[in-house]
Phi, psi and omega in degrees: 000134173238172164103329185327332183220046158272345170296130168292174181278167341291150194241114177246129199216155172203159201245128153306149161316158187104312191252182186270117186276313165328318192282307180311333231265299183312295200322310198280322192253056150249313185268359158286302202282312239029268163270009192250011171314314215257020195262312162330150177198124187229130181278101177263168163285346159276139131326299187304321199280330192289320212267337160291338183277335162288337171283327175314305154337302186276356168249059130257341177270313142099052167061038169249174161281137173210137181280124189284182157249205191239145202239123191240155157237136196283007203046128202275117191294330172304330192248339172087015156288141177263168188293154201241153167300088170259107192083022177062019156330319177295340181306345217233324156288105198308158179285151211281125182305122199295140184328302202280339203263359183273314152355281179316306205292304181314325181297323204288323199285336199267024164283347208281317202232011175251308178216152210252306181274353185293123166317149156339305209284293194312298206266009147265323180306283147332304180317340203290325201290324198279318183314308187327300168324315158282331147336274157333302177306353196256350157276359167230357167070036161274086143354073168294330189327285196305312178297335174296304164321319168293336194285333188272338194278308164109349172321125176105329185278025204316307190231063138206106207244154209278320179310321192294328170259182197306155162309341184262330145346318211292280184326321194278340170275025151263329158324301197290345165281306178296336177296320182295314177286302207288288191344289179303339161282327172288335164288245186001299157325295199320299197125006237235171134237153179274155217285311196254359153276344174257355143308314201272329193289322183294330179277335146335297187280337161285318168322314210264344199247325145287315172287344166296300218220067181300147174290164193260343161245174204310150189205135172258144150221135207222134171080002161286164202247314175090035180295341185244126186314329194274341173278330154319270167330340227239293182296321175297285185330301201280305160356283221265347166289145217308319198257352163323103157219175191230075196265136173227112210300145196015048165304096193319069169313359229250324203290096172331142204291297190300331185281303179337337209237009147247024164306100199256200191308296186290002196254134210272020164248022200281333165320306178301290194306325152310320194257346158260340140307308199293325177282008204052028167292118175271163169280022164261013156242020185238127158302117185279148197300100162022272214269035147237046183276313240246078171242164167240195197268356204263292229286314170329318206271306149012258187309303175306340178268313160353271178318303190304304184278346190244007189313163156292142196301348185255004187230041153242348178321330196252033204265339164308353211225314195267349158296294184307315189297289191304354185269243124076279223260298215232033156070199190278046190294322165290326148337317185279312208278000183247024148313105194106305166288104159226154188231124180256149178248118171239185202256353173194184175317298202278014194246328174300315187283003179257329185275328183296326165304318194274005186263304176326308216274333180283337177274350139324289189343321187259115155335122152103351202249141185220183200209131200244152145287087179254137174197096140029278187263123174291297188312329162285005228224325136340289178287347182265303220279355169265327179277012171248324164339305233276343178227042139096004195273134155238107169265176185270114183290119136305338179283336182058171189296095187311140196313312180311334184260005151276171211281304217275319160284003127342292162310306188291300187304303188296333173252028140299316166274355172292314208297307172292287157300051233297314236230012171294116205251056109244002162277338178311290182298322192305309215277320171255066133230008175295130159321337199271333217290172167266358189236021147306343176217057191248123185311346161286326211287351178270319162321308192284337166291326191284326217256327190223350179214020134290098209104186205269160213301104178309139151287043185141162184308316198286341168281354159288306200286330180314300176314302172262014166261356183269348189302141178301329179235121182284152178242132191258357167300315174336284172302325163297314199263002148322265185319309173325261196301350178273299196312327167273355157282301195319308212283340185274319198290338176261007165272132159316103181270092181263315179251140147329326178280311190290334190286329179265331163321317198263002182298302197281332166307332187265317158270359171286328174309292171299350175260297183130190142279325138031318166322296192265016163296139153110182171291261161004311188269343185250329166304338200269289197315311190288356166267338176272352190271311192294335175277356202261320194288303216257356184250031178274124160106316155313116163284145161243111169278092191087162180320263221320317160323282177334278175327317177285330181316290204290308176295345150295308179278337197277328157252045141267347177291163178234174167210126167226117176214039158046312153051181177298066191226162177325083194309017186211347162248122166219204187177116088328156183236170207287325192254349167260357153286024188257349176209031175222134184236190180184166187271354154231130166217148172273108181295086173255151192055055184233092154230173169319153158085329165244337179187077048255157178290149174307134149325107172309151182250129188260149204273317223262302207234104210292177176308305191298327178288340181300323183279356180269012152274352186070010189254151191316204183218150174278013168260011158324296186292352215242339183280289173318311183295317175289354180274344194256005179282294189309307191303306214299314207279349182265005152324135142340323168239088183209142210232123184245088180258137187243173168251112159287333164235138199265142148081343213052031176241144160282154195261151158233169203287151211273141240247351162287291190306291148017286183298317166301248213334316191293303180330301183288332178309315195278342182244015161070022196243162193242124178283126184311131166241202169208079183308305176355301189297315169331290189304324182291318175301328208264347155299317237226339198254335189244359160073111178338131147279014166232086162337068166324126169330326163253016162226042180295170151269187203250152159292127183331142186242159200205046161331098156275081180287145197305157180268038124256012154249037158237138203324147176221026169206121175213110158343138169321304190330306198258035068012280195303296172328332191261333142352304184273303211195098183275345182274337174300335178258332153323261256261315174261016173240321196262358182247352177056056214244109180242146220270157157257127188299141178288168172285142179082020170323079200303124179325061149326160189304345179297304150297336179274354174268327171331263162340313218275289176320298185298337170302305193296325197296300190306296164001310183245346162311283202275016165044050147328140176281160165282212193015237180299279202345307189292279183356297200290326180330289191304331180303324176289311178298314171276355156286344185274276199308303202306343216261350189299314211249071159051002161303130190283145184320345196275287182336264180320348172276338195272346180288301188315324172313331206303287219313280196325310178299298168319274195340302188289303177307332181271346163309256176353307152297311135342314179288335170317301205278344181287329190341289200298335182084038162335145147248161192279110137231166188242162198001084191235124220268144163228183170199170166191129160239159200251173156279137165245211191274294185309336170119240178275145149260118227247103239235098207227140191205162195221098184267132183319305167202113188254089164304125157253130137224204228273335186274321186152148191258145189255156154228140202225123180246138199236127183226150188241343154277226167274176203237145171289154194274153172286316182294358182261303152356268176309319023099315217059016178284005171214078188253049172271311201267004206244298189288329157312296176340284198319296168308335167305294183308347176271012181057058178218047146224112152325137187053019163262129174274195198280138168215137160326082175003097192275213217268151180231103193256141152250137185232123196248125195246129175224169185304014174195336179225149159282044197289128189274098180237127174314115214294296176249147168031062206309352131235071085254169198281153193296335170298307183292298180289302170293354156283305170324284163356273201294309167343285210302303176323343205225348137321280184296311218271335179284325180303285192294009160279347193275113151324241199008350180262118185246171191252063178317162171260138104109075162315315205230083176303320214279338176251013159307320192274348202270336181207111166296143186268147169289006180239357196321311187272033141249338162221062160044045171300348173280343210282325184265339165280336163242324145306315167311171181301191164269341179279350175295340173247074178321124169287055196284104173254023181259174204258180173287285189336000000 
């Protein structure tokens, strides 16, 4: 090919959807320039776009030497890349003000003039909306003052008068008028410029400098869209130079004159048309680019179903006429375009995130062949990039890594919440068990955990100290290393936090303590030190009003960082977002997230500027971006390979599918055609998810387990209490009476009914110990006894302000059932220990129990159980699934509580204690008798102990299934219940209700 640029100007050329634009774009002016490539200079929208396009270059040499041209990126103004220097264009301009010091700068005015009262975090966070904004005027070269003014003022305006809108309109459009005057006096101060007004002015002046003195060798600008006027302008100036052209990816030549001329904001050539109106261009003056002549007819037929299907909504009234037309002239071309395509529909993240991995991972299959991801959602992007682990795969992300899932932003994110908690015990163990910390191998740190911070959450140091000073043996590494670390957290968490620079000087001070340097190794370690070098530089002089301030600041940035180092990842898989895939390609891609809201993206909600002032401002409509997106929809989906995947549920909120799809399925509906899937893949994920149906013994799930221990190590002394338990889950009394496995509370253990019947139950004990008065009195006793037991099991002040209200209601109801039950003049004893032993197979069995409280009178002794949950049914009762009170009776009736005289077996009570009443309910069955129900008991009891005399007799978990949801066991992940009870067959669990009785 010759000639290229021998046509006058202006020369406009554009590479269909579809095809690799980087690669035609090397072919056609490599086989144009020849030796004269590297005299050339071609201007992308990217850094990313530049650095694919010298490889685009460099595989045209084919492992020979070539002198490149030279390759820039103008920046895409729109995405906030900056613009490259030319010819010192720049001198003379203050320097562009840094991202994070415009953050500050911004917060501070609307702390100054809009609220007064907003946090750090809240006033940066508006701040981001307000950079936007100037963002936009300046990119669109708008002069706000006067409009602003006019909007407050309402001149001009009749009928749109500033009183007529919401009070919050109002305000933020009078905010927005003084910022529009203060901003440009605080650059000026600084000395500074904003970053995308010294965007628009440089390329302004290469516009002017060029239109002066156009360069004389070839100048390319290639893959701009022209969304911002001065880059439109930018495309004419080059358009029109000796040496000039403008290739501009998919531009519809194909698309009918009327339909052309009803493209509105949302529509994906609508960027272009704009930039080729503003130039006066028609497309009967745009050129398909040279070296994309050599196409065929499947990427053609494409593009015409695309275009077709993505038309403006007011050119589709005729689309059945117009279906009938293209079969007519060009045969079976939507047919043809559906070649190639398919579109799978799946049911949730991860069944989207198995077929997109197993589509990545097939196109290994082929040499050479390679396969991009474009998606939006990180978050799915994520998830395929953990399902290509599975066979050893990283492919290259653009997005890189969040900082937070490496150890050091780890590290950093745990003593951010230490700093609000100190004593928080799962940031604790975190924060010293990080590779980075100094206290990973400190001989204290397994002390300090078994001893303080296990169990429910301390309030505070002294609940700490508390903790390792009742220990039977004090560990005094604990306690050093305890002091090590409150001493050092103390002095920043109790300093005045005023300024921002000072607050993270002493943050980093505090984690170079605890760390080392060691902190700031690595890729990570150097993203972490340069985001805290920028809050130390640019955040001098930032009020944080208080710690809490401070933590969110800091802690919003740090998971806003990314970490990207490319690193060891695949030369053939790669994943991409919508905007680094504009100018990178591949031989199969995947169209991934495309539902409402993630692609195309949700409208931003801007806080400041409601629709009508943006358009009487002259600022774009969000369906501008929503225009941009269908152009990167349209590029991507018309590849030659392209896989289109939705979710019906995203996150686990339902999804609906993306409104390009829609039109496509509706399109094709009208032309009796079906869009191509690939169930296979369905089935393989959903296989693959489901684990091989003939098993190898070793990827078995584990069997219900039934440990048969020789019968002298199994117990010949047991509680009622673990009674009941082994009723239920005989393996719980294996692992803890015969493996002697006692369970440890997680850290942060929330105060459950357990410790809290506890607490209740030690009130009650004291209550009749220490011979409390009755009536208000007993009332006020008892309300004080139980805040001193309930604050014992670490309730937090929140807990306990929500507890106290409680108390009272409690006291009385349980004063009141006590003044009942004394009527008769009982005598009390309380928690008084009994035991009985029987013969077995095995020999003795020592049978021992501790009753809450056992009334005697003159008719016959009660035993009495005071439960603060719910109360077991008498028919459960009877039944044996609960025999702790029934197998007490029994002891009583054996004469085995010391200091009871002989009396007949009375009433067998649960006393259900609630936040307002006390109630008394008879435990079994009101005909039979408490003798008759403590004999059963014991039978069925002397029944089992004879079973289990049997080696052959094993100690299953969890016998009795059917009372799982009702007490989870403390051995359940010691004998794998998830894996046989849920994983397992269904037969694994025999459904059993009958009793030993």
């Amino acid at each position: 090919m010759s000639g290229l640029f021998d046509s006058p100007g202006p020369r406009w050329f554009t590479i269909p959807a579809g095809r690799d634009v980087l690669k035609d774009l090397a072919a056609g002016l490599d086989a144009d320039l020849g030796a004269r490539l590297s005299d050339a200079q071609i201007l992308t929208p990217t850094r990313r776009g530049a650095r694919a396009m010298a490889r685009a270059f460099s595989g045209l040499a084919k492992g020979g030497a070539l002198l490149l041209p030279q390759i820039r990126a103008i920046g895409d103004l729109d995405e906030g890349e900056p613009p490259f220097d030319l010819d010192a264009l720049a001198l003379d301009l203050p320097p562009a003000l840094s991202s994070l010091r415009r953050r500050f700068e911004l917060a501070r005015l609307i702390s100054a003039h809009h609220d007064a009262n907003l946090s750090a975090r809240r006033a940066l966070d508006l701040a981001d909306s307000l950079a936007k904004f100037f963002d936009a005027l300046a990119l669109e070269e708008i002069d706000a003052g006067d409009k602003l003014d006019a909007l407050v003022t309402g001149e001009g305006q009749a009928q749109y008068v500033l009183e007529a809108w919401a009070e919050h309109w109002q305000v933020s459009a009078r905010f927005l008028a003084i910022a529009a005057r203060l901003w440009p006096q605080r650059l000026n101060e600084l000395g500074l410029m904003d970053p995308s007004q010294r965007q628009v002015v440089l390329i302004r002046r290469l516009v002017d400098q060029w239109a002066e003195h156009p360069p004389q060798a070839p100048l390319v600008l290639a893959g701009t869209t022209g969304s911002a006027p001065s880059m439109a302008d930018l495309a004419g100036v080059i358009a029109r130079a000796p040496k000039g052209c403008v290739v501009l990816p998919g531009v519809d030549l194909s698309l009918a004159e009327d339909a052309w001329r009803l493209i509105g904001e949302s529509h994906p050539q609508n960027t272009m048309k704009r930039m080729l109106d503003r130039n006066g261009v028609t497309r009967d003056q745009i050129g398909l680019w040279p070296g994309s002549l050599e196409t065929t007819r499947a990427p053609e037929a494409r593009r015409r179903l695309l275009n077709e299907a993505l038309r403006p909504a007011e050119a589709t009234r005729d689309w059945r006429a117009q279906i009938e037309r293209l079969r007519a002239a060009e045969g079976d071309i939507l047919a043809r375009g559906l070649e190639g395509l398919s579109l799978i529909e799946t049911a949730r993240d991860e069944e989207a995130a198995s077929i997109i991995a197993l589509l990545m991972r097939e196109t290994l299959e082929t040499p050479g062949k390679t396969a991009a991801l474009i998606t939006p959602d990180l978050s799915l992007a994520r998830r395929v990039t953990a399902r290509l682990s599975r066979w050893g795969l990283q492919p290259d992300s653009s997005a890189g890594e969040p900082l937070t899932n490496a150890p050091v932003g780890r590290f950093l994110s745990d003593l951010l919440s230490l700093l609000q908690n100190p004593v928080d015990p799962v940031r604790l163990l975190d924060l010293f068990g990080n590779p980075l910390s100094r206290f990973e191998d400190h001989p204290g740190l397994r002390g300090l955990e078994k001893l303080a911070l296990r169990g429910a959450t301390p309030n505070g140091r002294d609940d700490i100290l508390a903790a390792l000073a009742a220990a039977h043996t004090p560990d005094a590494e604990a306690f050093r290393l305890w002091t090590d670390y409150y001493d050092a957290i103390q002095p920043v968490v109790a300093a005045t936090h005023a300024d921002l620079a000072t607050s993270v000087q002493a943050f980093v001070t505090l984690a170079e303590h605890l760390a080392g340097d060691a902190l700031w190794a690595g890729a990570p370690g150097a993203q972490a030190a340069s985001l805290l070098a920028e809050l130390l530089h640019e955040g001098e002089g930032f009020a944080v009003k208080g710690l809490s301030d401070l933590v969110h600041v800091l802690d919003a940035l740090l998971h806003q960082a990314k970490v990207r180092t490319g690193g060891n990842t695949h030369p053939r898989l790669l994943i991409l977002g919508a905007l680094e895939a504009r100018l990178v390609s591949a031989d199969r891609l995947i169209l991934a997230g495309l539902e409402e809201g993630v692609w195309p993206p949700a409208p931003e909600v801007d806080p400041f500027l409601s629709r009508p002032m943006r358009e009487r401002l002259g600022l774009p409509t969000p369906e501008r971006r929503t225009g941009l997106s269908a152009h990167d929809f349209l590029q991507a989906a018309a590849a030659p390979e392209a896989f289109l995947i939705t979710r019906k549920r995203r996150e686990g909120e339902p999804a609906v599918a993306s409104r390009w799809l829609w039109r496509l399925q509706t399109l094709c509906k009208g032309a009796k055609l079906s869009l191509p899937s690939r169930p296979d893949l369905l089935a393989w994920a959903r296989a693959l998810d489901a684990g091989l149906p003939d098993k190898p013994d070793a990827l078995k799930s584990a069997a219900r387990p039934a440990p048969k221990p020789p019968v002298a190590a199994r117990p010949d002394e047991l509680p009622v209490t673990d009674i009941e338990t082994w009723v239920r889950d005989p393996y719980a009394i294996y692992a803890k009476r015969i493996l002697k496995l006692k369970p440890m509370d997680r850290p942060n253990e929330p105060v459950e009914a357990r410790q809290r019947g506890t607490a209740i139950h030690e009130s009650l004990e004291r209550f009749v110990l220490e011979d409390a008065p009755l009536g208000e009195a007993g009332v006020t006793w008892l309300t004080r006894m139980l805040a001193e037991e309930l604050a014992k099991t670490r309730l937090s002040p929140a807990q306990m302000a929500m507890q106290a209200p409680l108390l009272d209601g409690m006291a009385r109801g349980v004063v009141n059932f006590e003044m009942a039950r004394r009527e008769q003049k009982p005598r009390l004893h309380v928690e008084q220990a009994g035991e009985l032993t029987l013969t077995t197979k095995a020999g003795p069995f020592r049978l021992t129990a501790r009753a809450d409280r056992i009334e005697v009178r003159e008719e016959g002794v009660d035993i009495l159980d005071f439960k603060t949950g719910q109360l077991p049914s008498a028919k459960a009762v009877s039944a044996g699934f609960y025999p702790q009170l029934t197998l007490t009776a029994a002891i009583a009736r054996a004469g085995g509580f010391a200091n009871l005289p002989e009396r007949s077996l009375g009433d067998l009570v649960y006393v259900q204690v609630k936040p307002d009443e006390a109630r008394a309910r008879q435990a079994q069955i009101k005909t039979v008798s408490s003798e008759a129900a403590a004999g059963a008991a014991l039978l069925s009891l002397q029944r089992r102990l004879d079973r289990y005399a049997d080696e052959r007799t094993g100690y299953p978990s969890w016998e009795k299934p059917q009372y799982m949801a009702q007490r989870g066991g403390d051995y359940d992940q010691l004998a794998r219940l998830y894996e046989w009870h849920v994983l397992g067959d269904e037969d694994a669990v025999p459904d059993t209700e009958d009793s030993d009785g």
